[in-house]
VOBA-727851 format. One record per residue (C-alpha): x negated, y, z. Coordinates in steps of 0.1 Angstrom, whole numbers, plus 5000, padded with zeros to 4 digits. Each point is the difference from the previous one (the first is absolute). Example, Ala and Ser with C-alpha at 12.3 -4.5 7.8 and 13.67 -1.06 7.14 Angstrom:
487749555078 498650344993 
//
This chain:
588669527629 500549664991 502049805025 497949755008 501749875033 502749894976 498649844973 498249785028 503349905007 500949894967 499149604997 499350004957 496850165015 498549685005 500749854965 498650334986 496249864997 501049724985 502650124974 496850274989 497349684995 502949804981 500550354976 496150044999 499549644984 502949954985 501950334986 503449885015 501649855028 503649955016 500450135035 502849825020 501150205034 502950015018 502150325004 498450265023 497049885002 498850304976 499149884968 501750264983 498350305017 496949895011 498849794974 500450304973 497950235019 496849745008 499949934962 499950384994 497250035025 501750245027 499549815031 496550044994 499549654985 498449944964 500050274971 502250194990 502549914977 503550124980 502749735012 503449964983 503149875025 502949884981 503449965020 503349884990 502050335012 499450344999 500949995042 497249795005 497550184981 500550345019 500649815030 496449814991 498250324994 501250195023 499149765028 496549974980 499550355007 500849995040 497449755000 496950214987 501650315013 501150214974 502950054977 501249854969 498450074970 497050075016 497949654998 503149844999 502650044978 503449844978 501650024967 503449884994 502350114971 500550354999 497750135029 496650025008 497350075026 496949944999 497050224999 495850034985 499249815031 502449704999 498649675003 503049795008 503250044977 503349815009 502449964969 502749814991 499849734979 502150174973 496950265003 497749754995 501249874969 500450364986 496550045002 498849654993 501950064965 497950334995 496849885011 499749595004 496350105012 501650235030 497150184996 498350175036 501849745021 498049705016 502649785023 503649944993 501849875025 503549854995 502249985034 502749805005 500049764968 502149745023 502950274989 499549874964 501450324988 499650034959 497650285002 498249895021 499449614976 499750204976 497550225013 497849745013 500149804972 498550324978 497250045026 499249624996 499650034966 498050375001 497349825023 499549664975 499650274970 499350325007 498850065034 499049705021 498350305030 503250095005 501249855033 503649865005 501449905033 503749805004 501450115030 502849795017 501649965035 501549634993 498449674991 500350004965 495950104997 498849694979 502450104974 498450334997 496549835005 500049834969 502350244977 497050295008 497349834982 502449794974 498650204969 496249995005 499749615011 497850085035 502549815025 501950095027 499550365018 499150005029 502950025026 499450185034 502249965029 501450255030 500149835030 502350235026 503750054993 499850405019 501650015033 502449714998 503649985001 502549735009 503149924983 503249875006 503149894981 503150195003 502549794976 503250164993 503149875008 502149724978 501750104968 497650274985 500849984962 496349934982 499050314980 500550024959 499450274980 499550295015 502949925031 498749925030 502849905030 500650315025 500349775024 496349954997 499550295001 501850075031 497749745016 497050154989 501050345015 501049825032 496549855004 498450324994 502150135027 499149655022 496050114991 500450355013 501449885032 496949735007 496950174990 498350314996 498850144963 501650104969 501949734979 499449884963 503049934985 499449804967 503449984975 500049904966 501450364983 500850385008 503949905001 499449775025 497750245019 502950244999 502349785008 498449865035 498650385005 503850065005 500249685021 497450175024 502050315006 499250135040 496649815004 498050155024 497750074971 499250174965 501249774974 497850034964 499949854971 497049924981 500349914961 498450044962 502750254997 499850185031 497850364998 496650035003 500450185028 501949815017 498049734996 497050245008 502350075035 500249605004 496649904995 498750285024 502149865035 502450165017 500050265031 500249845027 503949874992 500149624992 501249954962 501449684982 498750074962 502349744983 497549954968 500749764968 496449764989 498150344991 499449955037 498549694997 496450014996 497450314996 501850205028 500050075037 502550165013 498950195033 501849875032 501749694987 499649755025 503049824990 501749824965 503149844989 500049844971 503349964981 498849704981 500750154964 498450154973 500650144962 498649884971 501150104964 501149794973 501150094966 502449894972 498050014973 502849884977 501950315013 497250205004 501150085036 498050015029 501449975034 499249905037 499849665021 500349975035 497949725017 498749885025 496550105012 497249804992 497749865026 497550204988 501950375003 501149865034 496249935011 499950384988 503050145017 498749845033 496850114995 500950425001 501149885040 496549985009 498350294981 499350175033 500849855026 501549645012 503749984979 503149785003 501449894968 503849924997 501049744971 503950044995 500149654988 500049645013 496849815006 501249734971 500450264973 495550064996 500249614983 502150144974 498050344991 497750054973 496750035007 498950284979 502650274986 501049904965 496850164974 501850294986 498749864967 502449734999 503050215009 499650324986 500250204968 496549944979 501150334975 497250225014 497249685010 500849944964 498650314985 497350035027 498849614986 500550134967 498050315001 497349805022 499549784965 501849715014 503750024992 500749635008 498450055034 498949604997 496250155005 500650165031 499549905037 502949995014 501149775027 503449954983 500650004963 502650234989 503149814990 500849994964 503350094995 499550335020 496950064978 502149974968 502550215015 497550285008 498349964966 503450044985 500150335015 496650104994 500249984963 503650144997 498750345021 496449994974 498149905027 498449664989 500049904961 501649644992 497149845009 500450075037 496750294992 500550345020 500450344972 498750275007 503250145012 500349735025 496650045012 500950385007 502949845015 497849835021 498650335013 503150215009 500349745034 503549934995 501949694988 499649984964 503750044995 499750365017 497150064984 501649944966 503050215013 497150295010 498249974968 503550044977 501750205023 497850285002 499750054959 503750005001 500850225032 496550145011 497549825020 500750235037 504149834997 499049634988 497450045029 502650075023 503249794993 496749705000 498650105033 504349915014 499549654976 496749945017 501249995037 504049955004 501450315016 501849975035 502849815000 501550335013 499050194968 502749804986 500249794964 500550294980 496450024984 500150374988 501950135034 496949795018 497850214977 501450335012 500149905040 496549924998 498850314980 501850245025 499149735033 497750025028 500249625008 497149805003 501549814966 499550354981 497050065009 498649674987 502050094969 498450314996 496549875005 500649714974 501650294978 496850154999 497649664994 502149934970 499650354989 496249995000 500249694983 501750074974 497850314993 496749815005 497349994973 500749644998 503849975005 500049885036 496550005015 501150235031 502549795017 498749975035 500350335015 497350295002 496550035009 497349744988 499549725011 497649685001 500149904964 501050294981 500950375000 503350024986 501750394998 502150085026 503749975002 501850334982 501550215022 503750085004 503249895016 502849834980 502450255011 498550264978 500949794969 503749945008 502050124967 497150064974 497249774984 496950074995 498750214974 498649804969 500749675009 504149965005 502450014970 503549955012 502250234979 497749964971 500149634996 503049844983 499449685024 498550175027 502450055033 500350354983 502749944979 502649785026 502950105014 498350065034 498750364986 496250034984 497549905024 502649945033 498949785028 502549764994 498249944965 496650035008 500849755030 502149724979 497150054969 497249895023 501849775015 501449844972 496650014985 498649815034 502649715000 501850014963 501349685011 501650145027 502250234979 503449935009 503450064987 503650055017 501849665002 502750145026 500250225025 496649945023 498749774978 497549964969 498349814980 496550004994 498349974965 498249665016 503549875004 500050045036 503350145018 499450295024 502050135025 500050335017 501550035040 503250145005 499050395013 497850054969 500050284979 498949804971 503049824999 501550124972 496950064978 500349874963 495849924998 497949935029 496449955001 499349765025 496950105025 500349755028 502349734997 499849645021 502049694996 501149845036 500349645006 502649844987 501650334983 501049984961 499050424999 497050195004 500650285025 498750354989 497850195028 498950304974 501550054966 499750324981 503050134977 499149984963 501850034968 500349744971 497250194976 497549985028 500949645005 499549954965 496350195003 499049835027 501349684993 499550014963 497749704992 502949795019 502650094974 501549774972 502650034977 501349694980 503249764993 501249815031 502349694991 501149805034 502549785015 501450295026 503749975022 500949674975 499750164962 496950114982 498950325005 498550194968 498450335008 496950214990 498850135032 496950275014 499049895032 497050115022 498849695015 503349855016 501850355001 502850034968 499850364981 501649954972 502749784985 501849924967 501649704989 498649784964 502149954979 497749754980 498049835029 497049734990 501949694991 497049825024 500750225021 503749935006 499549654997 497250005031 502850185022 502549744982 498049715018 499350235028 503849985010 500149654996 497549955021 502050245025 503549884999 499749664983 501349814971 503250095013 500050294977 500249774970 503449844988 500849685013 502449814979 501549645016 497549854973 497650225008 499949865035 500549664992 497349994975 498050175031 501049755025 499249684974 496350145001 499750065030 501149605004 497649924974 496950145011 500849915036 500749654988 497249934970 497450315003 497650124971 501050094974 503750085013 499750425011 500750105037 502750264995 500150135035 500250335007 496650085007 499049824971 502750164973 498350335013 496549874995 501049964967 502350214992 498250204973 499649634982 503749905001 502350294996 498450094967 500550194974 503650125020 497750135029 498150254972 503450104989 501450095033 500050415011 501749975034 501449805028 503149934979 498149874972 498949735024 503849925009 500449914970 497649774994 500849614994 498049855026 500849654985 498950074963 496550145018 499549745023 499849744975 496950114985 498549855030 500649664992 497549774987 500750094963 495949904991 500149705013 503149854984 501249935036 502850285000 502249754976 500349775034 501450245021 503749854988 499049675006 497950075034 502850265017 502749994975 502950275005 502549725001 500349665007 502549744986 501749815026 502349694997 503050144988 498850214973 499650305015 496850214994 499550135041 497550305006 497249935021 499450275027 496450085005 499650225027 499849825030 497249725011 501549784983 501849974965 503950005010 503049834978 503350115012 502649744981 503549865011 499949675016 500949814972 498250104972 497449805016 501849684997 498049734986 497050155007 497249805028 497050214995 499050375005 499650234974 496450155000 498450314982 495949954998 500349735023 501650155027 503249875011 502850244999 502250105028 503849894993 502850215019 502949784992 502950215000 503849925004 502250054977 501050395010 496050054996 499650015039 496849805009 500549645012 496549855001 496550124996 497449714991 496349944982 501349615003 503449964976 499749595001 499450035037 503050225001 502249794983 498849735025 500250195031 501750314999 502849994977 502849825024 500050295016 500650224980 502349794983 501749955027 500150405007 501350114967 501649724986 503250135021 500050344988 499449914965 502049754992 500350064959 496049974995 498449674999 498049855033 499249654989 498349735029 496750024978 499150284983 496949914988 502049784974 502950214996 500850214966 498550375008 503050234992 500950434999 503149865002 503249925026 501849654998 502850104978 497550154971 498449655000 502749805003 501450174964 
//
């Protein structure tokens, strides 16, 4: 009996008529309502015809989370008054019910594409609708831009709808009709926000620390749990507690300890059951469901009359220099708030508290970041590729992928044989494409199972495909065992995806079966194989697995033929071969992509020579990766897995001050072998020669006094005059090192070598030889100059200013100032002990001025050396009185 009183109450109802005229003219539409006003359940079942309005016809739902489908279909079914897979029914990865009679099937976007790639024509369904684009989730993009394209080529009857709770509908208006030129779709609009709800701001106190990583404050947190206590205390209902992860959900679930009320939480990870037990309302107790986005949208939560709204969200991000994937915390966007409040209203009028200050909604984003720009692109890669556009440019898409993460996930496409070096999907990769995991695992499945039989690969990639419980621990293989022999909700999923895998890697077509069983819609793919993964703990199955026959298989390693501990780290290894690691230290490792890795302090992988890394992040700020799930493996199946990563070849470098000459094996950054050359690459040498020049200066030359002088009258020269006079600074005697310091520099072997090189013979290959003008460096800043008394006086070079240190009277006689290239030297007159007496630029202004007093100063205390009234005509003299009077 369909529940007609209730749809009535459902305000899409009146945009209904309008959204059918604008499919019947046009094909396609967007449809903009705000949450709870029913798009998501009503809409689905008046395109199908089951409220008794128009024909009958198949309808495809696609949702973002495998929650929100069941939740979708199941509330599909109270509607007409039947159960699930009756008219109604889902598909999400791994499990399936639907029935002969369905009309309306939700999926998950992920489902979507699966069968888009199998049959662009989706043959036997007539209306797609997409919910929730605002979310910009990948598949989602990715799976409207395929159905934009099927409709401009293949079938333009097929009718596509945009569904969206924010403001962002133009957008999708004109991106629906982009490929076939007709304009804008038409957009229909939801009046009606469901029953209300009013919203206040609860801003926590001064101090909290802003979120990074994957840290949030506790003292947040606290705050949050104290105005979920506040709420319970003011009004009636159930709460809605939104927090960005499952730790923080723990976390403030402890906080909450002795509520008058059942605390649950409500995740992707959390069983089906459970969520089943969420979905369905509680007994009669009142229940705060703390809940991460999956809550957001597509759900009603029976009795929640109340939210609070931490503020924060997670969004991934990725390294893709590293290869390493890891979490952001942020801060909720306006549209996931207009969301959140929106679940406070589905059924009755809700109250909506904002555990932040009024000021902080001018600094949110509008729209959460498009998971296109900030997420990996390995597996849209190989979907793009295997749609015949592996460039993606001739999609519609609302963001274009950026280009360094498509190089990066072509990189990894062609390195797994997934996509030739054109960017063009093989047909491995398009098989790939079918098994409906990341193309990583799926290369991991593929290898794996011809090495250790498909049932194990199968398994130990179901635990890559969904991270275990943290519980389950980072021990890869003991995670394997814990969820063959558990009853959690976790193992359960496990076992399921165990058995999807399976199937597909026993299907006629290497992966067509990767939904679940029972037909559906578009095809009828074989049921999953039966079977529980217990059953295969400790053999392989028959025909297909070779460990103990295969010299490189996990067979022959020194964790026993066939163990878990090999067939774990092989699959692994084979998943992320640039995760390979190897023991640098107690807790620590390096990985073959050069990335350092650290284990915590209470693991058991501690001491483990070879790791393959499963899950790994890198937090904010932190020089090491932190490993999650790593599986013990063994340096032969490192070298399997990682193979193509390995070199071998002569390394000459500059390394702790000496050259280092070594021929050295290495996968990727990881050393395996080492012996030192005794005949390195002259060129070689010579490059790490100039290398340690560059790294510890021409210091490591010899320096003779004329060495520097000859330095410092350049440096005067070509300070002073220019071109074609060299600049022999340091930067620029390493610029051009290689051009000075030859041929000695091609004879030189080692650090010492370099001691020993004149640095004064070399640098005067520098000077203007060509040109004629090096004969002038004498004459422009000679070594010596002659002064009054004879004496040949050397010129210091290194300060500002040329300095001449003579005694006092050898200057005798002399009015002007000595100049070298026409700068006037600086005198420092000295006394007859060599102690400094004057310092001019000026000497006849000296003698004018400035000699009295010293005269008068020194005369006294040396009495036997001349000190004549006018120096400037006075005999210049080495000499005291008594030498000149003989």
């Amino acid at each position: 009996m369909i529940r007609t009183d209730v749809i009535e109450r459902l305000p899409v109802r009146h945009a209904v008529p309008e959204l059918l005229s604008a499919l019947d003219e046009r094909g396609t539409a967007v449809l903009s309502a705000p949450p709870g006003t029913g798009k998501t359940t009503l809409v689905p079942l008046v395109l199908a015809g089951l409220t008794g309005i128009g024909p009958r016809r198949r309808v495809l739902v696609a949702e973002p989370r495998r929650m929100a489908v069941r939740a979708a279909a199941r509330r599909m079914a109270w509607l007409l008054g039947q159960e699930v897979g009756d008219a109604v029914g889902f598909s999400v990865r791994g499990e399936r019910r639907t029935g002969p009679g369905t009309l309306v099937e939700v999926v998950t976007t992920g489902v979507l594409l699966q069968r888009l790639q199998r049959d662009p024509e989706l043959a036997g369904v007539d209306v797609v609708l997409l919910d929730e684009c605002h979310e910009r989730h990948l598949d989602a993009d990715t799976a409207i831009a395929f159905l934009v394209d099927v409709r401009a080529t293949l079938r333009p009857e097929l009718q596509l709808i945009a569904a969206s709770a924010t403001s962002d509908a133009d957008a999708w208006s004109h991106l629906l009709t982009v490929l076939d030129g007709t304009g804008p779709a038409p957009v229909v609009r939801s009046t009606g926000q469901g029953h209300g709800a009013a919203f206040y701001y609860a801003p926590p106190p001064a101090g909290i620390r802003p979120a990074h990583g994957t840290w949030v404050d506790p003292q947040l947190l606290r705050h949050v749990a104290a105005t979920v206590r506040l709420a319970l205390e003011a009004h009636d209902g159930d709460v809605l507690c939104f927090l960005p992860g499952t730790g923080e959900i723990a976390r403030t679930a402890g906080m909450l300890d002795g509520v008058d009320a059942e605390v649950l939480q409500l995740h992707g990870r959390a069983p089906a059951a459970v969520q089943d037990a969420v979905l369905r309302g509680g007994d009669g107790r009142r229940r705060v469901v703390l809940a991460t986005s999956v809550a957001e949208s597509s759900l009603t939560v029976p009795g929640v009359r109340i939210v609070v709204d931490s503020g924060l969200a997670r969004e991934p991000r990725v390294d893709h220099a590293r290869g390493l994937g890891s979490l952001a915390t942020v801060s909720v966007s306006d549209a996931g708030a207009t969301q959140r409040l929106g679940r406070a209203g589905r059924e009755a009028f809700g109250t909506v508290y904002r555990c932040w200050a009024p000021a902080d909604d001018t600094r949110r984003p509008r729209f959460p970041s498009p998971e296109i720009k900030i997420a990996d692109l390995t597996a849209f890669a190989l979907r793009a590729a295997c749609w015949g556009d592996p460039t993606a440019q001739g999609l519609a898409l609302l963001d274009a992928p950026p280009a360094g993460a498509m190089a990066a996930a072509r990189s990894v496409l062609t390195a797994i044989g997934a996509a030739d070096e054109a960017g063009r999907a093989t047909d491995r990769g398009v098989r790939m494409a079918r098994l409906g995991v990341h193309p990583r695992l799926a290369r991991a499945l593929l290898d794996g199972a011809a090495e250790v039989g498909a049932r194990r690969a199968a398994e130990v990639v179901a635990l890559l495909s969904e991270e275990p419980p943290r519980e389950y621990g980072d021990d890869l293989t003991a995670a394997w065992r814990t969820a063959r022999r558990g009853g959690d909700g976790y193992a359960a999923r496990w076992r399921q995806e165990v058995r999807r895998l399976t199937s597909a890697l026993s299907g006629p077509t290497g992966g067509a079966a990767t939904e679940g069983g029972g037909p559906g819609l578009d095809s009828g793919a074989p049921g999953a194989a039966g079977g529980g993964p217990g059953s295969s703990a400790g053999r392989s199955d028959s025909g297909t697995s070779r460990p103990g026959s295969n010299a490189n298989g996990p067979g022959s390693h020194a964790n026993g033929p066939g163990s878990d501990d090999a067939v774990a780290g092989l699959v692994t290894a084979l998943a992320f071969p640039e995760r390979v690691a190897r023991a640098r230290g107690e807790g620590a490792h390096l990985m073959v992509s050069g990335t350092r890795a650290e284990l915590s302090q209470g693991s058991g992988l501690r001491s483990a020579g070879w790791l393959a890394v499963a899950v790994a992040d890198r937090p904010v700020r932190a020089a090491s990766a932190r490993v999650r799930l790593a599986a013990v493996v063994d340096e032969d199946i490192a070298r399997l897995a990682a193979g193509p990563l390995r070199t071998e070849g002569e390394e000459v470098h500059w390394e702790d001050g000496d050259v280092v000459a070594r021929q050295v094996e290495r996968l990727g950054a990881v050393e395996l072998a080492i012996r030192p050359l005794k005949e390195p690459d002259p060129a070689l040498v010579r490059r790490a020669l100039l290398d340690g020049l560059e790294e510890e200066g021409v210091g490591l030359l010899r320096w003779s006094r004329e060495a520097e002088g000859l330095r410092e009258r350049l440096t005067f020269v070509h300070r002073t005059l220019g071109e074609p006079w060299p600049d022999v600074s340091d930067a620029a005697l390493l610029a051009r090192a290689g051009e000075w310091l030859e041929p000695e520099l091609s004879r030189a072997r080692r650090r010492a070598d370099l001691g020993r090189l004149d640095a004064g013979q070399a640098l005067a290959r520098l000077l203007p030889w060509a040109s004629g003008e090096a004969a002038r460096l004498d004459e422009l800043a000679p070594e010596r100059i002659e002064v009054p008394s004879g004496s040949r006086i050397r010129v210091e070079y290194g300060g500002a200013q040329p300095v001449l240190a003579v005694k006092l009277q050898e200057m005798f006689g002399l009015e002007g100032t000595p100049k070298v290239a026409g700068v006037p030297v600086l005198i420092h007159l000295l006394s007859p002990a060599g102690r400094p007496a004057a310092v001019t630029a000026d000497l006849a202004n000296f003698w004018r001025e400035g000699y009295r007093a010293v005269r008068a100063e020194l005369r006294g205390r040396y009495p036997k050396h001349p000190w004549p009234e006018d120096p400037s005509k006075a005999e210049p003299t080495r000499h005291t009185n008594a030498r000149l009077k003989r």
